[in-house]
C-alpha positions in Angstrom: -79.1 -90.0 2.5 -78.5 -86.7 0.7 -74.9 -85.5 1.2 -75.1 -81.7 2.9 -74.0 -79.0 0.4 -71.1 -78.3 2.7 -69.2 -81.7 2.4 -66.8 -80.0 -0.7 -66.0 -77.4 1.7 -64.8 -79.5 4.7 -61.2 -79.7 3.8 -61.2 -76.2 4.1 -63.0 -75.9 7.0 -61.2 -72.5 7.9 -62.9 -70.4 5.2 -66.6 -71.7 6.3 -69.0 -69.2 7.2 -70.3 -68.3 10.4 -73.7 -69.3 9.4 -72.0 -72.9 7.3 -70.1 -73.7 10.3 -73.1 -73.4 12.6 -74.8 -75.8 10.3 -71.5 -78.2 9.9 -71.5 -78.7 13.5 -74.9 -79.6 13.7 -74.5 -82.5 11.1 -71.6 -83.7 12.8 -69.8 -83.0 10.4 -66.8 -82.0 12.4 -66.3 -81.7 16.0 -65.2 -78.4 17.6 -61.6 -79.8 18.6 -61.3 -80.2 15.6 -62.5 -77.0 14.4 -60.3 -75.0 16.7 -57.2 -76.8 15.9 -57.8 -76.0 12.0 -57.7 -72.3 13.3 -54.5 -72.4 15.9 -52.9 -74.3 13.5 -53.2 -71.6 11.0 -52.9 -69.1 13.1 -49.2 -70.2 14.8 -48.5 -70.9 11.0 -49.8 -67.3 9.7 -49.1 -64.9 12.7 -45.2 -64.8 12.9 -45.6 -63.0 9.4 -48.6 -61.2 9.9 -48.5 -60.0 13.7 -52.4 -60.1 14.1 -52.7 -61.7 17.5 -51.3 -60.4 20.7 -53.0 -63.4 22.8 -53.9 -66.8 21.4 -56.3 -69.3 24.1 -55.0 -72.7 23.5 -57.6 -75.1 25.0 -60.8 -72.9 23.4 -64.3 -74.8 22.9 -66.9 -73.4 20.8 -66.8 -71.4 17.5 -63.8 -69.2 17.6 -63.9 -65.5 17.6 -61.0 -63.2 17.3 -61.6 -60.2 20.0 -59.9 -56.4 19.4 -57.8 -56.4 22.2 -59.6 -53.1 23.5 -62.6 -55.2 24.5 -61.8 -56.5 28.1 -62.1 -60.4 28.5 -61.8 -62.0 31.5 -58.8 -64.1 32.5 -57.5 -62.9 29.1 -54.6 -60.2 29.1 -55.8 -57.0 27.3 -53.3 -54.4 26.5 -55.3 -52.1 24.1 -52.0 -52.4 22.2 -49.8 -50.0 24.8 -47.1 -50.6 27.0 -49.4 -49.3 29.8 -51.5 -52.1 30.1 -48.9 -54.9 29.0 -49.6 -56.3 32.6 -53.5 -56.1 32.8 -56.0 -59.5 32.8 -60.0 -57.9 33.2 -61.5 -59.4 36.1 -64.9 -58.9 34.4 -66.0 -59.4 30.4 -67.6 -56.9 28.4 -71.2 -57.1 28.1 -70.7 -58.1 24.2 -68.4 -60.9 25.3 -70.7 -62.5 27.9 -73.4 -62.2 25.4 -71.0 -64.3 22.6 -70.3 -66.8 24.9 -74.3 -67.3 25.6 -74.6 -68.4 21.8 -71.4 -70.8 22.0 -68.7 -68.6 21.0 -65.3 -68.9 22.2 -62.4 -66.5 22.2 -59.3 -67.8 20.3 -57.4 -64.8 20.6 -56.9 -61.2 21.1 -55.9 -59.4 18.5 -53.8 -56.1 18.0 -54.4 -52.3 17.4 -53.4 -49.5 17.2 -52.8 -47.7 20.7 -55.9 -47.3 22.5 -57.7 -47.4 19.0 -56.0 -43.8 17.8 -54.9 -44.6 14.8 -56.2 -44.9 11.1 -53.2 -47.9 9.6 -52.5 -50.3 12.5 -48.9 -49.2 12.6 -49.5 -46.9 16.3 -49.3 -50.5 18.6 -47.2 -50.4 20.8 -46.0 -54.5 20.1 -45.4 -54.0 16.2 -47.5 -52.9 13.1 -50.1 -55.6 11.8 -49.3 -56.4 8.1 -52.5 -57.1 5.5 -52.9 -60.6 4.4 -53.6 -59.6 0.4 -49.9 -58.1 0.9 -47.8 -57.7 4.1 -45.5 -54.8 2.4 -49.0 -52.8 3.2 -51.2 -51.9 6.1 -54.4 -53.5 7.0 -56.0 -50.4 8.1 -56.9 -49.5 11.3 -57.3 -49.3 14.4 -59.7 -52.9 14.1 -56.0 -54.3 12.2 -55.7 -57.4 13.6 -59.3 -58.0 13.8 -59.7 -57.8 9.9 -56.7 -59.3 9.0 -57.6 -62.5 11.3 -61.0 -62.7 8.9 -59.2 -62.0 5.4 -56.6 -64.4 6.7 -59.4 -66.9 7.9 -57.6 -67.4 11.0 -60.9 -66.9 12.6 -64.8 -67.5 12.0 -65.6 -64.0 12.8 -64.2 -61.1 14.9 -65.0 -58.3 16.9 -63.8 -54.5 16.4 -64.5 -51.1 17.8 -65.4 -48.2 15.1 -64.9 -44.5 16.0 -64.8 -42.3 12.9 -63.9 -45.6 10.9 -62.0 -48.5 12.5 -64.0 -51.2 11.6 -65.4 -49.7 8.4 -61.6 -49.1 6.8 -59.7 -51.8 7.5 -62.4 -54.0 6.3 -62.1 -52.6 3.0 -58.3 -53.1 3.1 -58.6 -55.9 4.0 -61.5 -57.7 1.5 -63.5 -58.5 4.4 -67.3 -57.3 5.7 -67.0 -54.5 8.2 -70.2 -52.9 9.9 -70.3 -50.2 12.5 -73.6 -50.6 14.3 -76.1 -47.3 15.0 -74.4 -45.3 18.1 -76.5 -46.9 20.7 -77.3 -50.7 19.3 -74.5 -52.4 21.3 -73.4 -51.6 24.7 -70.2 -50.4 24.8 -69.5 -51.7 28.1 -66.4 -53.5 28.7 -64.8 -51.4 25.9 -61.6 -49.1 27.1 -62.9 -45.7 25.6 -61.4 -43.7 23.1 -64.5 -41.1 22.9 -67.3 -41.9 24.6 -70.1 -40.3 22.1 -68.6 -41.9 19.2 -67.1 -45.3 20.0 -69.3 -48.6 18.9 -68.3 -52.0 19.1 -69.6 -54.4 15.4 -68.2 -57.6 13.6 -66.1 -58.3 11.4 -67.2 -61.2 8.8 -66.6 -63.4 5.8 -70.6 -62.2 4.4 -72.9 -60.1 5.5 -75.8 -62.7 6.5 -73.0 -63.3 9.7 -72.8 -59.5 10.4 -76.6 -60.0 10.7 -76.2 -62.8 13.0 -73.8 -61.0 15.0 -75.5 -57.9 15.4 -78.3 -60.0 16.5 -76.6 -62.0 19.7 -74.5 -58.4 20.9 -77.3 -56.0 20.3 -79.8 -54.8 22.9 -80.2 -53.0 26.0 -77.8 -52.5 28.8 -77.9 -51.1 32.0 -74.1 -51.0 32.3 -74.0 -48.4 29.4 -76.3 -45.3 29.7 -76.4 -44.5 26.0 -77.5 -48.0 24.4 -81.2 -48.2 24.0 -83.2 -48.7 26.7 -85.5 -51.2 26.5 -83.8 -55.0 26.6 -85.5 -55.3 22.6 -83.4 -57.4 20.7 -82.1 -56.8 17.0 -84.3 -59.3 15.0 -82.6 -61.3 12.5 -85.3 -61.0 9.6 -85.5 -62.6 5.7 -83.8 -60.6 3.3 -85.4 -59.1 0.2 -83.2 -61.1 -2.1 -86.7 -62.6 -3.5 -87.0 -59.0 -5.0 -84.1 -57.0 -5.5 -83.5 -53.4 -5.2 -86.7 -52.4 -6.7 -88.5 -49.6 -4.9 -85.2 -48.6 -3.3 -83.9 -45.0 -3.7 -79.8 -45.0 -3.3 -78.1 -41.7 -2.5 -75.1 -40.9 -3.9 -73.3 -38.0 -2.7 -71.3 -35.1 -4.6 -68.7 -34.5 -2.5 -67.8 -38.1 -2.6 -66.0 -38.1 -6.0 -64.1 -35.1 -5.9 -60.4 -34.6 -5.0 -58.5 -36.6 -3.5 -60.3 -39.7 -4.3 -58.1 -42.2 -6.1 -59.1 -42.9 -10.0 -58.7 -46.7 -10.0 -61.4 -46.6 -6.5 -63.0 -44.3 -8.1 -63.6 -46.8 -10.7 -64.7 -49.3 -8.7 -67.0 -47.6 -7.0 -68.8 -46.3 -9.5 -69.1 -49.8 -11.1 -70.5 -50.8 -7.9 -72.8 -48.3 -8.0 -74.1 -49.3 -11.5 -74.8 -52.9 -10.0 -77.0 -51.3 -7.1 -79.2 -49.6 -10.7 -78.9 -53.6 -12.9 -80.4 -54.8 -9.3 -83.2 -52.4 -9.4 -82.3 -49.5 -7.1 -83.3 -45.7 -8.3 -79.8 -43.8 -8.0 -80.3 -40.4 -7.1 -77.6 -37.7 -6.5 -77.3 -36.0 -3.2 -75.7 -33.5 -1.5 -74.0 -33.4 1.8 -72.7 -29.8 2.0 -70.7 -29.9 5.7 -68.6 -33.1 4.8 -65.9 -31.1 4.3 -65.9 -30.0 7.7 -65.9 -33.8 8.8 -62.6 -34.2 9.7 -62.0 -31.1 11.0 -64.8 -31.3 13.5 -63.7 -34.9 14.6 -60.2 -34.1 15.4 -61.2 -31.5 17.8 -63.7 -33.5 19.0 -62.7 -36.8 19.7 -59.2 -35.5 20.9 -61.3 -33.7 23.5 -63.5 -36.5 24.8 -60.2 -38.2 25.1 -58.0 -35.7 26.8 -60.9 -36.4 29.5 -60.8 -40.4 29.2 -57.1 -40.9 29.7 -56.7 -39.1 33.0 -57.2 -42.0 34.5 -54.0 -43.7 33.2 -52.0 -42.4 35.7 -50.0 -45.0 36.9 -51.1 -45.4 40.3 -54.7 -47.5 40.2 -53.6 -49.5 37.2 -51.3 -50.0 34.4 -47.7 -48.5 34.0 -46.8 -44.5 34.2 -47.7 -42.1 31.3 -44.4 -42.1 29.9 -45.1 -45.5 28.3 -47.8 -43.7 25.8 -47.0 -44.0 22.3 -46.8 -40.9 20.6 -50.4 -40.6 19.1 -51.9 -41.0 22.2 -49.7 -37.9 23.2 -50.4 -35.8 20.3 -54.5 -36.7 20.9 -54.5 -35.9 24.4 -52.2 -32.7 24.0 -54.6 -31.6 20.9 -57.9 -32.4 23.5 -56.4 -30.4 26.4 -55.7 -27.4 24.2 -58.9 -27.5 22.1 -61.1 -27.2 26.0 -58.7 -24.7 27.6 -59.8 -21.5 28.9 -59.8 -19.0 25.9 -59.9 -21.7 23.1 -63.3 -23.5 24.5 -65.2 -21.6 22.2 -63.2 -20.9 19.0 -62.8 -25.1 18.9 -64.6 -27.3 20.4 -67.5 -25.2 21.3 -67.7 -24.7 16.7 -66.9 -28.1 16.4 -69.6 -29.5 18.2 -71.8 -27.1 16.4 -70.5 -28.6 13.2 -71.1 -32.2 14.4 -74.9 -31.3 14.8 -74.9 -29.6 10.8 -73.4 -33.0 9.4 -76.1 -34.9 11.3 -78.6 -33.0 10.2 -77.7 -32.7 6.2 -77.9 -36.7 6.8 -81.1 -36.7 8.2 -82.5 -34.4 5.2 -81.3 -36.3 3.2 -82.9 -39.4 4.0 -86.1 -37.5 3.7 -85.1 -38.5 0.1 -83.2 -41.8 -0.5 -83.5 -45.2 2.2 -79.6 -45.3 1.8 -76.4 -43.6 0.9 -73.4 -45.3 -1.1 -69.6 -44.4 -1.8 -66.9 -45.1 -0.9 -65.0 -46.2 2.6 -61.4 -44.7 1.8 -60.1 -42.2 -1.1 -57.4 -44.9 -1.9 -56.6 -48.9 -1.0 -54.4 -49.9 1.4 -50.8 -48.3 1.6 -47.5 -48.8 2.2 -46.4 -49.4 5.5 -44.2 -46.7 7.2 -45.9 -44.4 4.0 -48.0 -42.0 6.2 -46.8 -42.8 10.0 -44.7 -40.0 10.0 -47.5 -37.4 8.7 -50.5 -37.1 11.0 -52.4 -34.9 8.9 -52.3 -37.4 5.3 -53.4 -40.1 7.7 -56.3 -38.2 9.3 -57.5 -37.5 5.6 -57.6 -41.0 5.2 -60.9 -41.1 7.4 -62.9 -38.9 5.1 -65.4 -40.8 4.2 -66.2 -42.6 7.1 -65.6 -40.4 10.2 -69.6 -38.0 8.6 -71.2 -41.3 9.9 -69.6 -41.4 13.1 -70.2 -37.8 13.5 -74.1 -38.5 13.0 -74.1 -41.8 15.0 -75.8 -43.7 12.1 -75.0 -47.2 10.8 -72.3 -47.8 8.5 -71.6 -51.3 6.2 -68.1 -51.8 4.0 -68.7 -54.5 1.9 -66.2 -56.1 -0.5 -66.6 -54.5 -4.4 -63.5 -54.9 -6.2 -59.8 -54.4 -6.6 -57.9 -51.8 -7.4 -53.8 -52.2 -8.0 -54.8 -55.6 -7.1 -55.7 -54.8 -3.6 -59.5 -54.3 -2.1 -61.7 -51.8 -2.2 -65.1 -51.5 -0.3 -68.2 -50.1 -1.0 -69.9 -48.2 2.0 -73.5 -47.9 2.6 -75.0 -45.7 5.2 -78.2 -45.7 6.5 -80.4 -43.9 9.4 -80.1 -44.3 12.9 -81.0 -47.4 14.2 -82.3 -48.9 10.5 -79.5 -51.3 10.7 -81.4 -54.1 9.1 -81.5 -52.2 5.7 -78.2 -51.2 5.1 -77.7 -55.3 5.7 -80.3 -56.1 3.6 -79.1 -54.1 0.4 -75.0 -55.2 1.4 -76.4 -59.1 1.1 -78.7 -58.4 -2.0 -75.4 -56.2 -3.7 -72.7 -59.6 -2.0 -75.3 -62.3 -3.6 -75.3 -60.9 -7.0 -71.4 -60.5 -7.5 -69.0 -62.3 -6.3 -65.8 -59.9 -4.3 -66.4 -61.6 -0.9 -65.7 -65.0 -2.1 -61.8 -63.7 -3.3 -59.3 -64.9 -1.1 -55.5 -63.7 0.3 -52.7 -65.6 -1.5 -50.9 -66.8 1.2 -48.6 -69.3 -0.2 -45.8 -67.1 1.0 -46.5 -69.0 4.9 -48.6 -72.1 3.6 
C-alpha cells in the first residue's frame, strides 16, 4: 500500500493544514482526541507567554478552531475583551459558528482583542495585551490578535476574526499568517457584537490560502438574520485554481500613493520584490492611481466612531453586562469622537463630508478596475512594533491602518498573504479585488503562496517548547 504524503508530517500534527488534516483524518491517520490534545497541549504550554486565549473548551470533538471572542458562541463566555461583558455566556451562536459546526468544526477556544475590536495592536483588551509569536517584546496587530497569533503559533487549525478598516488584514501580516477580509456582504455578520455596522465583516485566519478558500466556502451565503448579506441562500463555490497557467492574462494594479511617505524602506523592499514575482509569474503590472486615499483615514475615523457612538448605547448596565465605567479608554475616546462628529452644528462639517468621501474612495476603486482585475501593496507602512510603542498616541496608531482601512471604506475584498521579512519580522502582501470577486484575489494569493515559499516559515518558539 502506498504510504500517504502526509505520514512525515504526523509528528507535527499541529502545523497541518486545514485541507491536510481533513485528509489525515480520513486515513485514519489520527483520531480527533488525539488531534485536539496536540492543540491544548500546546496551547496550556504557549499561552501563559503569549496571552492569546481568554477561553479554552477542554473536552472539544472535531477540527479545532480558535474564535475572536467578539463572535458570540453559545455556552461559551464572550467578553469582546472588556470588563463589561466579563460575566456574559450567548444563549445563541452566530450564524458563522453554526455554519462551522455543520462541517465538523469545533471551538477550542476564544481568543482575545482588543476592546470591542477598537483597536489597531491588540494592546486595548481589557485582560492583557496579546504578544506576537515571531517575538513577544512586539504586538501581533490587531484587533483579530489572538486570533492570528493562535495560527502563527499553530495552536489552532484555523481561526476566525472580524475586519473593520483592517483587523484581520494587519495582524495577519504581523503575524506571518493568511488573513482575508471577505466582500462587505459575503458572510453574515450575525452573532457578531458590532463595532460599525456598514463596515464590520467576519473572515479566516489560515496557515495557506487554499483553507481561506475552504472557509469562505462553509461561512459564506445568505442570511436572513443579517439584512445586508446577499440575498439569495447562493453559496461561495470552492473552484480549481489557475495554478495550471499562472498569472498570464492578468493585469495587477499598483497604486502611487502606496509608496510614498511614511512607508518603511525595508517593507518597502519587500513589497516591491513581491510585486516583481506577480510580473516572473506572468501578470502585466500596471501603475494606478487612487487619488482620495489620503482622505482614507480621515473619513473612517469620523465614520466608524459615529456608527459606534450609536452601537454602544446599548451597554448601559441595566439589560446586560456591567456599567459604562468599566470601558477601556478607546472605547471612550470612539464613542466621545462619534457623539461629537453627529451633534447638531457639526453633522455636516463631519460626518455629513466624510460620508461623501467614503463614496469618492469607492468610486476611484471601481475606476480603477475598469483597468486592472486586482490591486497589490502593501498591508501596513511598517512590521510589527514594540509593545507599549504607540498605545499612548492615538493618532500614530490610526496611521497604522492606511493601507487597509480604502478597502473597508469601499466594502471590497481584501487578502494579506505572507511575502517576506523585514528586521526579521513579517511582512504581508495585500491584494484587493472588486466587490464580491472573492475567488480571484484567492486565486492569485495561492498562485503568488505556490511559487515562493513565506507561508511555510515558522515562529521560533523554543523560548516555551
Amino acid at each position: 500500500m502506498q504510504k500517504s504524503k502526509l505520514q512525515f508530517k504526523i509528528q507535527n500534527l499541529t502545523e497541518l493544514t486545514l485541507i491536510e488534516t481533513i485528509q489525515a483524518l480520513k486515513e485514519k491517520q489520527f483520531s480527533e482526541e488525539e488531534l485536539n490534545k496536540a492543540y491544548l497541549d500546546r496551547i496550556s504550554t504557549l499561552n501563559p507567554e503569549l496571552n492569546i486565549f481568554l477561553e479554552v473548551k477542554k473536552n472539544t470533538r472535531g477540527i479545532p478552531a480558535a474564535i475572536k471572542d467578539i463572535i458570540v458562541t453559545k455556552g461559551i463566555r464572550t467578553t469582546a475583551g472588556s470588563k463589561i461583558l466579563s460575566n456574559f455566556i450567548p444563549p445563541y451562536n452566530a450564524t458563522v459558528i453554526d455554519r462551522l459546526l455543520e462541517h465538523g468544526i469545533s471551538v477550542i477556544g476564544k481568543t482575545n482583542c482588543d476592546e470591542f475590536a477598537m483597536g489597531s495592536s491588540g494592546e486595548n483588551s481589557a485582560y492583557g495585551p496579546t504578544k506576537n509569536p515571531w517575538d513577544p517584546t512586539k504586538v501581533p496587530g490587531g484587533t483579530s490578535s489572538g486570533s492570528a497569533a493562535s495560527v502563527a503559533g499553530d495552536m489552532c487549525v484555523f481561526s476566525l476574526g472580524t475586519d473593520t478598516g483592517g483587523s484581520i488584514r494587519q495582524p495577519a501580516s504581523f503575524c506571518g499568517v493568511v488573513g482575508l477580509k471577505p466582500s462587505y456582504g459575503r458572510v453574515s455578520r450575525y452573532g457578531t457584537i458590532a463595532m460599525a455596522s456598514s463596515f464590520d465583516q467576519i473572515g479566516p485566519i489560515t496557515k495557506c490560502v487554499d483553507d481561506a478558500r475552504m472557509v469562505l466556502e462553509w461561512t459564506s451565503g445568505g442570511d436572513s438574520y443579517d439584512a445586508n448579506c446577499q440575498k439569495e441562500k447562493e453559496k461561495f463555490t470552492l473552484q480549481p485554481s489557475r495554478l495550471q497557467v499562472g498569472l498570464k492574462g492578468l493585469k495587477v494594479g499598483v497604486p502611487k500613493e502606496y509608496f510614498g511617505k511614511g512607508l518603511d524602506k525595508g517593507v518597502e523592499k519587500i513589497i516591491k520584490e513581491a510585486i516583481l514575482k506577480l510580473e516572473e509569474l506572468g501578470a502585466e503590472v500596471v501603475e494606478i492611481t487612487l487619488p482620495h486615499t489620503e482622505y482614507g483615514v480621515a473619513a473612517y475615523y469620523i465614520l466608524v466612531p459615529s456608527e459606534i457612538s450609536s452601537n454602544y448605547a446599548r451597554f448601559d448596565g441595566i439589560r446586560f453586562g456591567h456599567a459604562r465605567d468599566q470601558f477601556g479608554s478607546e472605547p471612550k475616546r470612539r464613542i466621545m469622537l462619534g457623539i461629537f462628529a453627529l451633534s447638531s452644528g457639526f453633522y455636516d462639517d463631519y460626518f455629513a463630508k466624510a460620508a461623501k468621501v467614503r463614496t469618492l474612495i469607492k468610486q476611484d476603486f471601481e475606476r480603477v478596475f475598469e483597468k486592472v482585475d486586482v490591486i497589490v501593496g502593501p498591508v501596513s507602512p511598517t512590521v510589527a512594533w514594540n509593545l507599549g510603542e504607540k498605545i499612548d498616541d492615538p493618532l500614530k496608531m490610526y496611521l497604522s491602518d492606511a493601507y487597509t482601512i480604502p478597502a473597508s471604506l469601499a466594502g471590497i475584498p481584501g487578502l494579506s498573504i505572507p511575502c517576506g521579512f523585514a528586521d526579521n519580522l513579517p511582512v504581508g502582501l495585500q491584494i484587493l479585488g472588486k466587490h464580491m470577486n472573492d475567488e480571484l484575489v484567492l486565486n492569485v494569493g495561492e498562485i503568488y503562496e505556490q511559487a515562493t515559499d513565506w507561508h511555510l516559515k515558522k515562529p521560533d518558539l523554543r523560548f516555551k517548547i
